[in-house]
N, C-alpha and C positions, 0 to 999 in steps of 0.2 A: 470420405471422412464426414460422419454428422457431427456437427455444432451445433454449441447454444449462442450464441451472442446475451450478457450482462453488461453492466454499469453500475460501478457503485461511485453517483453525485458526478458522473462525466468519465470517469476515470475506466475505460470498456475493455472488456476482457472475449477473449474468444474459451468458449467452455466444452471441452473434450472427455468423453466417456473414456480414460485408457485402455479398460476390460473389452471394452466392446471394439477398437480398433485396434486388434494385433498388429503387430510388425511397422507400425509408421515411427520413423523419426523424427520425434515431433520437434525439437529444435532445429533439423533440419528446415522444415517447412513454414516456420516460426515468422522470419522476417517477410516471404512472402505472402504469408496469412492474413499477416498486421499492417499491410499495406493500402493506405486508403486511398488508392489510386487503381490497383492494380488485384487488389487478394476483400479480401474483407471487410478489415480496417479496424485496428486496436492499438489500445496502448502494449497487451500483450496476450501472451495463450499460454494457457492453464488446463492441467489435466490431471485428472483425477482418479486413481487406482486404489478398488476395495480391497483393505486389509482383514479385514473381519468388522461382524455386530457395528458398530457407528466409527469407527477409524478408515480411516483415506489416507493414502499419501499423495499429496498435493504436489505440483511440479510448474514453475512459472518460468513461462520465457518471454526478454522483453522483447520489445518491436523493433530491437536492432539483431533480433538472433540468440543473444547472449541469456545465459542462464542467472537468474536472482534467487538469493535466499529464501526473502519475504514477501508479501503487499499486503496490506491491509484489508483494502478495497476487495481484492480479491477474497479473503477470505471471509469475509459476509458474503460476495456472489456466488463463494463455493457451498456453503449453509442453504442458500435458494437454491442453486440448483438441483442439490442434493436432494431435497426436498422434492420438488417439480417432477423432478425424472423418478422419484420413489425408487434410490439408490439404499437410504437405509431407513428404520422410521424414527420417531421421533423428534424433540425442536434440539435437542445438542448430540454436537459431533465434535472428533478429533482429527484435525490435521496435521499429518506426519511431514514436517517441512524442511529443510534444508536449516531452517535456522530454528527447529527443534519443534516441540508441539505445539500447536496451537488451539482454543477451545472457543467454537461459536456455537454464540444459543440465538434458536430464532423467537422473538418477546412476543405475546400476545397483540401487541399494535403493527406488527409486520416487520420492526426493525431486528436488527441483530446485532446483540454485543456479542462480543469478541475479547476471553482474556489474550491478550496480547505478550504474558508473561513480564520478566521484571527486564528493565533497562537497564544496558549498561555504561553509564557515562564515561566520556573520558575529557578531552582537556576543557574547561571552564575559562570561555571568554581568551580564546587565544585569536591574537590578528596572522590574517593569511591578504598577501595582497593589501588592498583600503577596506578590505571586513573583519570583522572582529565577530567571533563564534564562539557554537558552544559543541563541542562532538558530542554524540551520544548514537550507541548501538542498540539498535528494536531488533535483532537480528540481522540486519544489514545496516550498511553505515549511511550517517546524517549527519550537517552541521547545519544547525539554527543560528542564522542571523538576525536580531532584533534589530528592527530600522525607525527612524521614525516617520516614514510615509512609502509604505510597502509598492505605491501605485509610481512612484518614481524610479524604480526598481527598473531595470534594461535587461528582462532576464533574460533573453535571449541570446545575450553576451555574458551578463555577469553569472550566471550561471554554469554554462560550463567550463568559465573560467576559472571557478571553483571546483568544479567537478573532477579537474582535469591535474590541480594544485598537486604537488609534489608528496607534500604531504597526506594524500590520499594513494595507497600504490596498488590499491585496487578501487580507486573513486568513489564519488562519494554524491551519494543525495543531497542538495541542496535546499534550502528552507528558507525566506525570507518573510519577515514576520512585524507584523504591528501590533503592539496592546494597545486596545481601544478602551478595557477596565481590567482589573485580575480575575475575573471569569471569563473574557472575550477577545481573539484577538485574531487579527487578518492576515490569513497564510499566502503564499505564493509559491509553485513548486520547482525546481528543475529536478527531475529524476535519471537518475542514472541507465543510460540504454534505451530512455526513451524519448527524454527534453520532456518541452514544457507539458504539464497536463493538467484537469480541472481538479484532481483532488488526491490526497494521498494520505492513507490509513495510519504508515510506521510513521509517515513523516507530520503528523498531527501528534501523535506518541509521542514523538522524540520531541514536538515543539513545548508540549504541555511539560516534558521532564526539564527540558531546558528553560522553561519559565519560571519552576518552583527552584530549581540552583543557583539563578541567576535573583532571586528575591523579586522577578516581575510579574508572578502570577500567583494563584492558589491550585490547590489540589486536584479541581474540577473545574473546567472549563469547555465552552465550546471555540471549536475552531472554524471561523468563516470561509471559505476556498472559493473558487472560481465557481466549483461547481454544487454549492449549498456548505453543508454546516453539519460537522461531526461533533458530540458530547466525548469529551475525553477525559477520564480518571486515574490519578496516578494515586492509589490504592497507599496509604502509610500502615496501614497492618500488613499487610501480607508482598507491601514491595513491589505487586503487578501493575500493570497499566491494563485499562481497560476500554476500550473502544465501538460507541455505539450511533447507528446510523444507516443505513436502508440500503437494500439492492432491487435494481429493478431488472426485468428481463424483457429485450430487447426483440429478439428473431432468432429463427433456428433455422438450419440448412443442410447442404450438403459441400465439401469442397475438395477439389482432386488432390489425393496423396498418392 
């Protein structure tokens, strides 16, 4: 099986031609792919099959095996590589995802926004355990925790302790979040199927929607993460969130399926 290995701000993706390797199960091989000990090493792996002219249907599995809706991240790594490998031409494509389409453009400065489409919130500042949230769905689910010093945070425990909350019965993304002004504010992630990582697309989306409901942000903002700093828009005409910020490509290979 050839790979690309990407990153988008730490968050690494293993990147799969699907046209070009028939017959692999690729969830099958998923968790020992993602293993940074033993296979490759990612947060997860991603494949990508031509539909036609610039539509793909995207396929993410995380680094425990399990299948996701969404990532962000990954979809700016999937705009580069599409690109790289001259899969289709042009700087915008469409990805056919699990949690419906999605549209990245690659900008003339090398980054790529990404409509992320609209969000769908749901409970406002509800407590679970000693945290108080905010739900909201980028196509897979999130709860944004405003804290006030996101670096005291144990996310290694509080995290999927949340993750894991009753009230999630298919779990849930985690987000743990400081406003430093209503443009700026310091994320922390636990992600679902994968734990901790340096940065996460839905879950800057979701933090930015949950900042403007919650009255502690504006419209536009960047979000700080472990692994640099995403521009996020939650769009008041048209309802989308909009998400922009860089992909870089890593190595490419080969690995036995």
């Amino acid at each position: 099986m050839r790979f690309v290995k990407y990153h988008g701000l730490g968050n690494d993706f293993i990147f799969v031609n699907a046209d070009a390797e028939p017959g692999i199960a690729f969830q099958g091989i998923a968790r020992a792919a993602c293993d940074r000990h033993f296979g490759i090493g990612a947060d997860g792996l991603v494949t990508l099959r031509h539909l036609d002219g610039n539509r793909f249907e995207m396929r993410i599995y995380n680094s425990d095996g399990t299948e996701t809706e969404m990532c962000g991240n990954a979809t700016r790594c999937a705009a580069a590589f599409i690109v790289a490998e001259r899969l289709a031409p042009g700087p915008a494509f469409e990805l056919s995802t699990r949690a419906g389409l999605i549209r990245p453009v690659m900008l003339s400065d090398g980054r790529i926004r990404v409509d992320m489409g609209e969000p769908r919130p749901g409970d406002v500042e509800i407590t679970l355990n000693r945290f108080t949230g905010t739900d909201v769905s980028m196509g897979n689910p999130h709860f944004v925790v405003f804290v006030p010093d996101v670096a005291a945070i144990r996310l290694e425990t509080d995290g999927p302790e949340l993750e894991h909350h009753p009230h999630f019965p298919n779990k849930s993304n985690i987000e743990f979040v400081q406003v430093l002004n209503r443009n700026l504010v310091r994320m922390r992630v636990w992600e679902r199927g994968c734990g901790v990582t340096l940065a996460c697309g839905t879950g800057s989306s979701a933090t930015c929607v949950a900042g403007v409901l919650t009255g502690r942000t504006d419209r536009n903002i960047t979000v700080r993460l472990d692994g640099g700093e995403l521009d996020i828009e939650w769009n008041e005409n048209d309802n989308h969130v909009y998400m922009t910020g860089p992909a870089t490509r890593v190595f490419t290979g080969s690995y036995p399926a």
